[in-house]
SENUDO-194265 format. One line per field, with one value per residue (C-alpha): residue number from 1; chain; x, y, z. Coordinates in steps of 0.05 Angstrom, whole numbers, plus 5000, padded with zeros to 4 digits. Example, Ala and Ser with C-alpha at 12.3 -4.5 7.8 and 13.67 -1.06 7.14 Angstrom:
<drendrens>
voke = (1  2)
kese = (A  A)
c1 = (5246  5273)
c2 = (4910  4979)
c3 = (5156  5143)
</drendrens>
This chain:
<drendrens>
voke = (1  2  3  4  5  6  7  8  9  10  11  12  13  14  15  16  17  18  19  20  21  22  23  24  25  26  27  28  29  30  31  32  33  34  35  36  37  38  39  40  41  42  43  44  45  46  47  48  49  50  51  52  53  54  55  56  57  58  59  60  61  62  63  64  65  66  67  68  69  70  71  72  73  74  75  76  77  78  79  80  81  82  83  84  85  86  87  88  89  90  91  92  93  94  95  96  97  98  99  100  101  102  103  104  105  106  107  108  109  110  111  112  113  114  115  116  117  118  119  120  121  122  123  124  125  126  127  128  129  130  131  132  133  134  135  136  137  138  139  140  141  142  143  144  145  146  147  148  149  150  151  152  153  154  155  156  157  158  159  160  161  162  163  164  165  166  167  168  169  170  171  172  173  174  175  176  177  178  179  180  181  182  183  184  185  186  187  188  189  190  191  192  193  194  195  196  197  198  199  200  201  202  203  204  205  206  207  208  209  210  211  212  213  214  215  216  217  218  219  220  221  222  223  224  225  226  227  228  229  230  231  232  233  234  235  236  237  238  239  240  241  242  243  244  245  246  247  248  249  250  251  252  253  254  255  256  257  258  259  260  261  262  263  264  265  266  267  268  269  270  271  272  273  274  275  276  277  278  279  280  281  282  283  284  285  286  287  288  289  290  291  292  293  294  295  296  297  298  299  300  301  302  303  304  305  306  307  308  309  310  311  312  313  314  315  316  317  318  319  320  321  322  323  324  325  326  327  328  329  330  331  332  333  334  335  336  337  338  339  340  341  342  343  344  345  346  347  348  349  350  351  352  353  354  355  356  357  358  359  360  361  362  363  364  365  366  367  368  369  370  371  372  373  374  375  376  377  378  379  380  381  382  383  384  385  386  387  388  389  390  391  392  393  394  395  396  397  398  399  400  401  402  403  404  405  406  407  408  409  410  411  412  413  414  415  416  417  418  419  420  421  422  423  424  425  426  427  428  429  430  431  432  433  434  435  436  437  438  439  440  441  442  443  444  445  446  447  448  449  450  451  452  453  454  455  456  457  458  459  460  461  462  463  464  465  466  467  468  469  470  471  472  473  474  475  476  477  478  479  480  481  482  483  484  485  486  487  488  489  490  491  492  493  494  495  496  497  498  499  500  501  502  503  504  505  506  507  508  509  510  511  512  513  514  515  516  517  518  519  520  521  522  523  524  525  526  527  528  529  530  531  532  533  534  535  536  537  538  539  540  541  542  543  544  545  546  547  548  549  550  551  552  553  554  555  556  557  558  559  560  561  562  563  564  565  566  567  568  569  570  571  572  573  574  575  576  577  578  579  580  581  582  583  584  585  586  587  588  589  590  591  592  593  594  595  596  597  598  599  600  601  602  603  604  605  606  607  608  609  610  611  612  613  614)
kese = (A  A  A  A  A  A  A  A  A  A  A  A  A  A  A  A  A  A  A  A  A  A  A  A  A  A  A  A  A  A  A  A  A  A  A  A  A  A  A  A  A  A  A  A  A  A  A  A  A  A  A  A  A  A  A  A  A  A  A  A  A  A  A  A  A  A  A  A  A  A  A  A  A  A  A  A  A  A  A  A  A  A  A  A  A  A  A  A  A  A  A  A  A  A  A  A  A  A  A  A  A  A  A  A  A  A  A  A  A  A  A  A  A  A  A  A  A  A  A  A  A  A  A  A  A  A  A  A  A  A  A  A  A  A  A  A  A  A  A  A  A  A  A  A  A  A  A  A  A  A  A  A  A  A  A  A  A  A  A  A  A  A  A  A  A  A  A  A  A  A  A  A  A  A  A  A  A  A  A  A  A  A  A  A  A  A  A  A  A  A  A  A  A  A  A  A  A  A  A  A  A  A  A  A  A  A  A  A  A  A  A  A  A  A  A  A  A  A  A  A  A  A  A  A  A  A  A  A  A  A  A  A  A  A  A  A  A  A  A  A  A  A  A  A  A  A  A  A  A  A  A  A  A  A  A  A  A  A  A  A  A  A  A  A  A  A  A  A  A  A  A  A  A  A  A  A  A  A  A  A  A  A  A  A  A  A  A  A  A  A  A  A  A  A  A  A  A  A  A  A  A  A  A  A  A  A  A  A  A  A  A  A  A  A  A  A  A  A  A  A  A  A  A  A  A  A  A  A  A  A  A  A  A  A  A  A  A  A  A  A  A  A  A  A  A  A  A  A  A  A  A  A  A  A  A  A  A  A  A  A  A  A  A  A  A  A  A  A  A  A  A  A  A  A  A  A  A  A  A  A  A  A  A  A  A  A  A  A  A  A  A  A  A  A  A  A  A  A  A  A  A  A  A  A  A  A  A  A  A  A  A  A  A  A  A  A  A  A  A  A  A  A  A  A  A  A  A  A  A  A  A  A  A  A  A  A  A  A  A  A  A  A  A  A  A  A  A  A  A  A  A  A  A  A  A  A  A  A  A  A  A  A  A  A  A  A  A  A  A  A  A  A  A  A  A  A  A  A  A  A  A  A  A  A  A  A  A  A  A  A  A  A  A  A  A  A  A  A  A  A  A  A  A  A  A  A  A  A  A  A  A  A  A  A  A  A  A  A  A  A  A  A  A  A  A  A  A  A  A  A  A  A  A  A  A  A  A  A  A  A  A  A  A  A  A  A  A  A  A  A  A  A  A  A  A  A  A  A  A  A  A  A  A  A  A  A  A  A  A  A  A  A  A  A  A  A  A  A  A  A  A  A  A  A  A  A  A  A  A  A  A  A  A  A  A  A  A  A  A  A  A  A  A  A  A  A  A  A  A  A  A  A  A  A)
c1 = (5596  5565  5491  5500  5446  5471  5403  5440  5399  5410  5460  5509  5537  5563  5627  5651  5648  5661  5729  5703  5650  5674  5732  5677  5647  5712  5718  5655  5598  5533  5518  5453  5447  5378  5371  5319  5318  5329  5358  5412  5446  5511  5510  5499  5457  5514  5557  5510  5501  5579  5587  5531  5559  5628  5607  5553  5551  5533  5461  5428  5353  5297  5274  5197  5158  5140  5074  5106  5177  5208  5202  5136  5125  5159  5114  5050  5076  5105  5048  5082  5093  5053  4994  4987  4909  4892  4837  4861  4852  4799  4822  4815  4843  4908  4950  4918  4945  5009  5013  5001  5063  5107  5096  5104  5165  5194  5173  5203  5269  5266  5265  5324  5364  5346  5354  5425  5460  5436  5491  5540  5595  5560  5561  5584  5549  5490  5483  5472  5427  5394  5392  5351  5312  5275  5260  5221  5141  5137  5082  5153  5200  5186  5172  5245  5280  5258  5265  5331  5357  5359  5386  5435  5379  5318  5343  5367  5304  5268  5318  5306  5229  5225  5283  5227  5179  5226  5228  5154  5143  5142  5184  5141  5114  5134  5205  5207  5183  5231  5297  5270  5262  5335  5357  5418  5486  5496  5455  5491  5471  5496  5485  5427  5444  5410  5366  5299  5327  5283  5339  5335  5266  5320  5369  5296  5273  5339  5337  5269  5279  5342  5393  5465  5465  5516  5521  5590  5596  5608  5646  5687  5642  5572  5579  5579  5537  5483  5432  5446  5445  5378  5371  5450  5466  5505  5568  5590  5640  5685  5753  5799  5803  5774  5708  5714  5713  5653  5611  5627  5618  5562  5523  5530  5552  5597  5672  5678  5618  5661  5710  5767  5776  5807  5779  5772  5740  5812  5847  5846  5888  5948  5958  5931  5985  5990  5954  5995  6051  6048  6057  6008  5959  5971  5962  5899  5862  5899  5948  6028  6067  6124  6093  6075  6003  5962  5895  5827  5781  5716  5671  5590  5530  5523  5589  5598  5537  5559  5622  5650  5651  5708  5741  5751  5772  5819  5851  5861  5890  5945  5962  5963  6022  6090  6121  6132  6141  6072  6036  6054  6024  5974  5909  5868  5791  5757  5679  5652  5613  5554  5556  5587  5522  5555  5614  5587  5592  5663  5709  5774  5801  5802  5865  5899  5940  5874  5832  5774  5764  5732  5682  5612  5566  5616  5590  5631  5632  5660  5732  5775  5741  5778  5848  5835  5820  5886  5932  5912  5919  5990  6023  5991  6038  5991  5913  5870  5803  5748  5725  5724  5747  5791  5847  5853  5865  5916  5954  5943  5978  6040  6017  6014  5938  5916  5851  5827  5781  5728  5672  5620  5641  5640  5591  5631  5696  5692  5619  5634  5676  5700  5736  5775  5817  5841  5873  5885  5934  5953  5908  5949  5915  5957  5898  5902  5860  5859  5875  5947  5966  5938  5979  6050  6039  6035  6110  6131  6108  6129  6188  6181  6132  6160  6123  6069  6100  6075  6005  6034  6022  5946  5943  5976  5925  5866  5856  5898  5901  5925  5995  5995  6022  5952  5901  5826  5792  5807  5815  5740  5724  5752  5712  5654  5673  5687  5622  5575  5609  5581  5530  5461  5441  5370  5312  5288  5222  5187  5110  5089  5082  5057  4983  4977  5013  4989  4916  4954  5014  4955  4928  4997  5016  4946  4968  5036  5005  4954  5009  5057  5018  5045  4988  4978  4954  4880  4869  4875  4823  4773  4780  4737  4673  4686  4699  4635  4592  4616  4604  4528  4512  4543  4497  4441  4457  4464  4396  4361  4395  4378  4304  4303  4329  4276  4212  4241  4250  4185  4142  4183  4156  4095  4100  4127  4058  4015  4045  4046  3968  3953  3999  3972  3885  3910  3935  3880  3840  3904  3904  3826  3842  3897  3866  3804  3848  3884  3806  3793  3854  3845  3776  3795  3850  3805  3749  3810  3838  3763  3754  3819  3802  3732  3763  3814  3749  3717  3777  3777  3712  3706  3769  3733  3664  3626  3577  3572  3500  3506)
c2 = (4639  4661  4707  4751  4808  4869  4903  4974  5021  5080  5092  5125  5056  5045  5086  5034  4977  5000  4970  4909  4892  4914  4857  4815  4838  4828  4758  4741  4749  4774  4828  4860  4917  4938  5014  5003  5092  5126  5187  5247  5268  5288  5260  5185  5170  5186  5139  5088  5106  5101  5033  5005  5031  5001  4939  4899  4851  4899  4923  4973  4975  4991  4941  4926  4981  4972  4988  5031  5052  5075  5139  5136  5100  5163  5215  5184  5191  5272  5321  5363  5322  5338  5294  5266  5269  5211  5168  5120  5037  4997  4955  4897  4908  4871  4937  4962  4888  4888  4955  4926  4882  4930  4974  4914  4902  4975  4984  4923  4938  5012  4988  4926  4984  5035  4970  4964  5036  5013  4966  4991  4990  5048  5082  5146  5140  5193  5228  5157  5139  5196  5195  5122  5140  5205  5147  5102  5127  5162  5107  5065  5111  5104  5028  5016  5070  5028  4960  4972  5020  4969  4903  4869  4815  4855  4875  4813  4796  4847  4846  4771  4782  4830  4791  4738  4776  4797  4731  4721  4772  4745  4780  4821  4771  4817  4807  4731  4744  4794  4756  4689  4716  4744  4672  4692  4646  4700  4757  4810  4869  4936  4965  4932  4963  5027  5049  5015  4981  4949  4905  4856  4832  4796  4762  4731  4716  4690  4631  4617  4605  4569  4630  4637  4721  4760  4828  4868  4921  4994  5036  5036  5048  5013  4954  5006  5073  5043  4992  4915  4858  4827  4761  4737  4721  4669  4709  4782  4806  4873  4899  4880  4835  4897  4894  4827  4839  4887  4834  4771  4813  4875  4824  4758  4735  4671  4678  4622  4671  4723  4740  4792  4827  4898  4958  4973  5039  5064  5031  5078  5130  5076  5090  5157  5210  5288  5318  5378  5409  5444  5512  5501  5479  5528  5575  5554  5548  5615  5597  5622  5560  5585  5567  5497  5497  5450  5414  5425  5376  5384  5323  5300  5330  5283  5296  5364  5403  5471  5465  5534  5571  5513  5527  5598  5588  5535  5588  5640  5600  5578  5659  5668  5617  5645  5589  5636  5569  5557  5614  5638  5565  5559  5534  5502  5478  5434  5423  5356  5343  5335  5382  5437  5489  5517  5542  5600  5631  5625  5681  5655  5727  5756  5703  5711  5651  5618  5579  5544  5489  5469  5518  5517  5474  5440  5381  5314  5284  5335  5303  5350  5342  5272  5296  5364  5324  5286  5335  5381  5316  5299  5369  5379  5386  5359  5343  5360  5344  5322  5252  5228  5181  5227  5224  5149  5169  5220  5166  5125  5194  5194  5253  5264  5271  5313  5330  5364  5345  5392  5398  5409  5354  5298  5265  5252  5230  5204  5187  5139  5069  5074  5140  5108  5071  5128  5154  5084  5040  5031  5095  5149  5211  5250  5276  5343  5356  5437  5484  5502  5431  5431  5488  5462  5389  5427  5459  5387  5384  5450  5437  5357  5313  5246  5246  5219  5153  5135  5127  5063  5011  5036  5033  4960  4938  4970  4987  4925  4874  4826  4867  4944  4924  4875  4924  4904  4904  4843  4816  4833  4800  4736  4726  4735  4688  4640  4655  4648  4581  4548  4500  4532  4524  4496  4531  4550  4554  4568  4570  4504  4550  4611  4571  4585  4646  4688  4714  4735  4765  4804  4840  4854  4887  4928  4949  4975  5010  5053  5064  5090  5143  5174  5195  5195  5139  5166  5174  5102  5091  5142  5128  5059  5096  5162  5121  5081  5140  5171  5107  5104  5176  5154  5105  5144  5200  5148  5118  5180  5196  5135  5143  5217  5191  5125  5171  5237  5175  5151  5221  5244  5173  5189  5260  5230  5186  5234  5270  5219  5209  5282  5286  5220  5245  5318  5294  5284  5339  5383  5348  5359  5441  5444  5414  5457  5522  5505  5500  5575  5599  5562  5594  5662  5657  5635  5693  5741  5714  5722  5794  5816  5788  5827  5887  5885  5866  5938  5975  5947  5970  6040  6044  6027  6068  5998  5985  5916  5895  5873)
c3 = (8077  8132  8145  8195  8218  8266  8296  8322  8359  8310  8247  8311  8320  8250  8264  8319  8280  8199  8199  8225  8178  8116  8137  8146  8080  8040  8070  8033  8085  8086  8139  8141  8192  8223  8258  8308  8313  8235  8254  8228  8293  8265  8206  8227  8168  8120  8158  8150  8069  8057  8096  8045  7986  7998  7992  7965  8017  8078  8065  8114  8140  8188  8236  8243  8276  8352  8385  8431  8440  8499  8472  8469  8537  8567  8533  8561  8630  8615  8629  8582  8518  8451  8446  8369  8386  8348  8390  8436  8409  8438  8499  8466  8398  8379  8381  8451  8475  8442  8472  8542  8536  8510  8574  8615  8579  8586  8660  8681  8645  8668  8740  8736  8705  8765  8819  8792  8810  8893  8895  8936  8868  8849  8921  8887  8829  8842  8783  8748  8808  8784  8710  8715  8762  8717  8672  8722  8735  8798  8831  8828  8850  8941  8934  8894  8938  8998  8981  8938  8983  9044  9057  8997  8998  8992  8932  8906  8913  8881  8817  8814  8818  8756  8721  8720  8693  8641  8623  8619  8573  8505  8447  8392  8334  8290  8309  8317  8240  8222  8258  8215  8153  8156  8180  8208  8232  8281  8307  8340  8376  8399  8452  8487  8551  8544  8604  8593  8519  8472  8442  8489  8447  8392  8442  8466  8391  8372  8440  8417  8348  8354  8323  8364  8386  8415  8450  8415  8461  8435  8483  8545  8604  8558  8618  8676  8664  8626  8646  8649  8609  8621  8582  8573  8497  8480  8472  8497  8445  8490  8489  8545  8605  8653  8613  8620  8695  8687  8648  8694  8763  8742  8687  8707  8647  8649  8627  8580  8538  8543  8474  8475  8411  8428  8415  8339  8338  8347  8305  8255  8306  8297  8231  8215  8192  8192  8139  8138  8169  8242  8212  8165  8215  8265  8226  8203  8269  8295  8339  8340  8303  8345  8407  8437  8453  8498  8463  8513  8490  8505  8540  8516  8552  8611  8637  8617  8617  8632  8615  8587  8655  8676  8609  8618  8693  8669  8612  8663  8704  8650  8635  8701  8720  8750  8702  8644  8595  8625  8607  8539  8524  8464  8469  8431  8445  8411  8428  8440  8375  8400  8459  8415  8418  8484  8459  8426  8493  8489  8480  8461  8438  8516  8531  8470  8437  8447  8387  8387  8322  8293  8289  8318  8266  8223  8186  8234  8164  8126  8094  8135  8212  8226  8195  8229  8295  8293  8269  8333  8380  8343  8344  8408  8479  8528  8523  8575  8585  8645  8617  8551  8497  8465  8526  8500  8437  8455  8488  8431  8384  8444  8477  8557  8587  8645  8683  8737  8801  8798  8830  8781  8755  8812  8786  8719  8755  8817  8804  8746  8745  8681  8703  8751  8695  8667  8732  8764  8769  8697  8686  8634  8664  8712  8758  8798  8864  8844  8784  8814  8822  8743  8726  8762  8720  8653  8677  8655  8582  8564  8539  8544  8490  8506  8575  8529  8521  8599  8570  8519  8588  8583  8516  8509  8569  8551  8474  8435  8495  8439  8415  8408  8335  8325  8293  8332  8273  8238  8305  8320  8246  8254  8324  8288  8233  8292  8331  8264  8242  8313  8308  8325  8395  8400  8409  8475  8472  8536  8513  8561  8624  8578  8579  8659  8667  8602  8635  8695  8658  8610  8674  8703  8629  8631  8700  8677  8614  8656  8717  8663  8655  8722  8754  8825  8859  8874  8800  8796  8855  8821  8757  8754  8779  8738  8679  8696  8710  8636  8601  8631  8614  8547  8535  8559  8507  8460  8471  8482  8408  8383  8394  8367  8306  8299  8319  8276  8220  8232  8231  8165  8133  8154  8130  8066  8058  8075  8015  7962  7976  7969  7913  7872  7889  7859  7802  7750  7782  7766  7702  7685  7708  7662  7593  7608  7624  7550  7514  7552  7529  7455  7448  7467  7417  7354  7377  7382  7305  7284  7310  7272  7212  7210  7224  7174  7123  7156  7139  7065  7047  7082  7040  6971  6994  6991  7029  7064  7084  7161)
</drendrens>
């Protein structure tokens, strides 16, 4: 059987790809999973518990610490993070070095990811634009807006500069270490297209060490809102033929490395069931079981920030039709779960017929949140929401999706390819330009819930691309089976031009360190001959201090001698003064013995009236 080791970026990604390992778990192989980030957002560590406690097989662990994250690269350059105040290494220690490749590493990556959103495929995409390009140091920011922001070759050229470099920099030791002790058939990795990702490190370990790797990627728009693929793995494991697309044209990746397995993180919608009936459930979350209601549901933080003012507008609008069928409509909001801290602003008494579940703060693994979740998309008339994963699964559940053009949220829609195939051509969304438009398309559900089936094209094309009857799971198992029964590729080991180009690479790497910092370019200029000036006075101080402590050490010696000689020559005369003080004192104590004893004699004879010659 096969070894197989899944580096994740944090315990998150376990829910997209349970299914698939605990099939690969049951058909006897070993999966080891490695959390680069150990964190409890939402529960994700409890996910991550469960999937290791269902099977032997599937263990769960941290990789090996990095010198610096991107995390941390990103503090040093924020004015305003929280300093750990622990002294800064010495420039030539191993971690101040290892350090210095790491920021390399990061700026180089941060940069490829912010060249990427100037091609003119992401023309609209501003708000992405934007989002990589808080990540990059400022000293970048003109240069890349200028040279990526012109000519199609320019920045060709400047993405196949620092895609170079990328490959220059060699992978952590500690990694190469950590990827052969594991000795893995197949190393895969999710989602190593983060903005400025670290993951990239084991595709590089695995080529040089001789290990096939392959990127399984997590969610629908991972290939075009995120950064790119910067070293190609030997495989790209994605859903459906328009990923495909995204990988091959955005990525460069070549088709043949390309495997289709469906998207398995919704498999589980296909067969879910209701967990109660619609009374019952209505009831529960405080809605009238007598009237159909329509399911809001709510989008994550980078499309939706401010998303309860649209909410409320989009309510009022609903009671305010002049389709009565349209406006006695329930509704029911449910909060992104991790964007779900807004809705406490939300007053879903003032519309009346109007719920919001589940409430603010439940646990996303409590037992009831997923059965909760699909009995309000199944007895649901319509879903509406502005762009998110759960309109495919309400086409997956049968029921009609809708959304509305807004303009606080431009940057979400039109600003974002991945949008585009849910109102497309095979798209399932029905799209309005304005709130009344919105309004006069909910007329149609109201007393119709097989519009829904229009979404099964989408569903068939984009979610189980291999038979909306052929769960993805197993599917996505027996890839990897496939993939991790290939014969190893040999190593690629490109150390014969590191000899050369390490020195020069070293300086670049100390460059990128100190610019990451963010300061403006003058500091840089200064900072040589301040540092120099502080370093002399210093060493001044220090030899100034130095000689204080030799001479203060040399006059308290001599102090010391000076009193051992006095001390020795005064001994015997102290010893001569002190026997001759104890024959004083002896002597006056035998005449003072004598004295009493006479004058006790005295006393006796006055007493007897004898008289005593002198």
């Amino acid at each position: 059987m096969s070894r197989i080791l899944f580096v994740m970026l944090h315990p998150g990604f376990v829910r997209y790809y349970d299914e698939g390992l605990q099939a690969l778990a049951a058909a006897g192989h070993d999966v080891h999973v490695a959390f680069e980030v150990s964190r409890t957002k939402l529960g994700e560590d409890v996910t991550a518990r469960r999937l290791a406690e269902r099977s032997p097989r599937v263990t769960c662990g941290p990789t090996p610490e990095r010198p610096e994250s991107v995390r941390d690269f990103l503090a040093r350059g924020d004015r305003e993070a929280t300093r750990s105040g622990a002294p800064a290494a010495s420039l030539w220690s191993r971690d101040r070095r290892e350090q210095a490749w790491e920021s390399l590493a990061t700026t180089v990556r941060l940069l490829l990811d912010y060249v990427r959103f100037f091609d003119p495929v992401f023309a609209n995409a501003a708000a992405l634009r934007g989002r990589a390009e808080k990540r990059v140091p400022h000293v970048y920011r003109r240069w890349i807006r200028l040279v990526a922001g012109g000519s199609a070759v320019a920045r060709r050229a400047l993405a196949g500069a620092l895609s170079a470099i990328e490959h220059l920099i060699p992978p952590n030791r500690a990694l190469e270490t950590f990827v052969r002790e594991h000795n893995p058939d197949l190393l895969l990795v999710t989602p190593l297209i983060e903005l400025g990702s670290q993951q990239v490190d084991y595709i590089k370990c695995a080529r040089r060490l001789g290990f096939r790797s392959a990127l399984c990627v997590a969610s629908w728009d991972n290939l075009t809102s995120k950064g790119l693929i910067r070293v190609i793995p030997d495989h790209v494991v994605l859903w459906n033929e328009a990923q495909k697309r995204e990988a091959v044209e955005l990525h460069g990746v070549a088709p043949e490395q390309v495997v289709i397995t469906g998207a398995q993180l919704f498999d589980r919608w296909f067969e879910a069931r209701p967990s109660r009936s619609r009374e019952e459930f209505c009831r529960m979350v405080g809605l009238d079981p007598d009237r159909p209601f329509v399911l809001y549901v709510g989008s994550s933080v980078f499309i939706a920030p401010d998303e309860v003012p649209f909410a409320e507008r989009w309510v009022a609008a609903v009671r305010a039709s002049a389709d009565p069928a349209v406006a006695r409509l329930g509704v029911l909001v449910r909060p992104h779960p991790a964007n779900a801290r807004q809705w406490r602003a939300f007053e879903a008494t003032d519309f009346g017929d109007t719920a919001l579940w589940p409430p603010i703060g439940t646990d996303p693994n409590a037992p009831d949140f997923r059965r909760d979740y699909f009995d309000s998309l199944y007895y649901s008339a319509g879903v509406v929401g502005i762009n998110t994963s759960a309109q495919v699964e309400a086409a997956i559940v049968g029921r009609p999706v809708f959304t509305v053009r807004a303009a606080e949220f431009v940057h979400a829609q039109e600003g974002t390819l991945h949008f585009q195939y849910l109102v497309g051509g095979a798209g399932l969304v029905r799209a309005a330009a304005s709130l009344d438009e919105h309004v006069r398309q909910l007329a149609q559900i109201a007393d119709d819930r097989s519009a829904g089936a229009a979404g099964d094209q989408f569903v068939r094309w984009f979610v189980r691309p291999h038979g909306i009857d052929t769960p993805a799971a197993p599917v996505f198992a027996r890839a990897i089976e496939e993939l991790a029964r290939l014969p190893r590729p040999l190593p690629r080991d490109a150390r014969w031009w590191w000899t050369p180009l390490g020195p020069p690479a070293f300086v670049l790497a100390c460059m990128a360190r100190a610019l990451a910092e963010d300061r403006p370019l003058w500091v840089y200029g200064v900072r040589p001959f301040v540092t120099t000036a502080i370093r002399a006075w210093a060493l001044a101080f220090r030899v100034r201090e130095a000689w204080r402590t030799v001479a203060m050490s040399g006059f308290r010696r001599m102090g010391r001698g000076a009193y051992r000689v006095w001390y020795e020559s005064s001994r015997e005369g102290r010893r001569r003064i002190r026997r001759a003080s104890r024959r004083v004192a002896k002597a006056f104590r035998t005449a003072g013995v004598a004295a009493k004893r006479l004058a006790r004699r005295a006393e006796s004879a006055v007493g007897r009236g004898v008289r005593h010659p002198l």
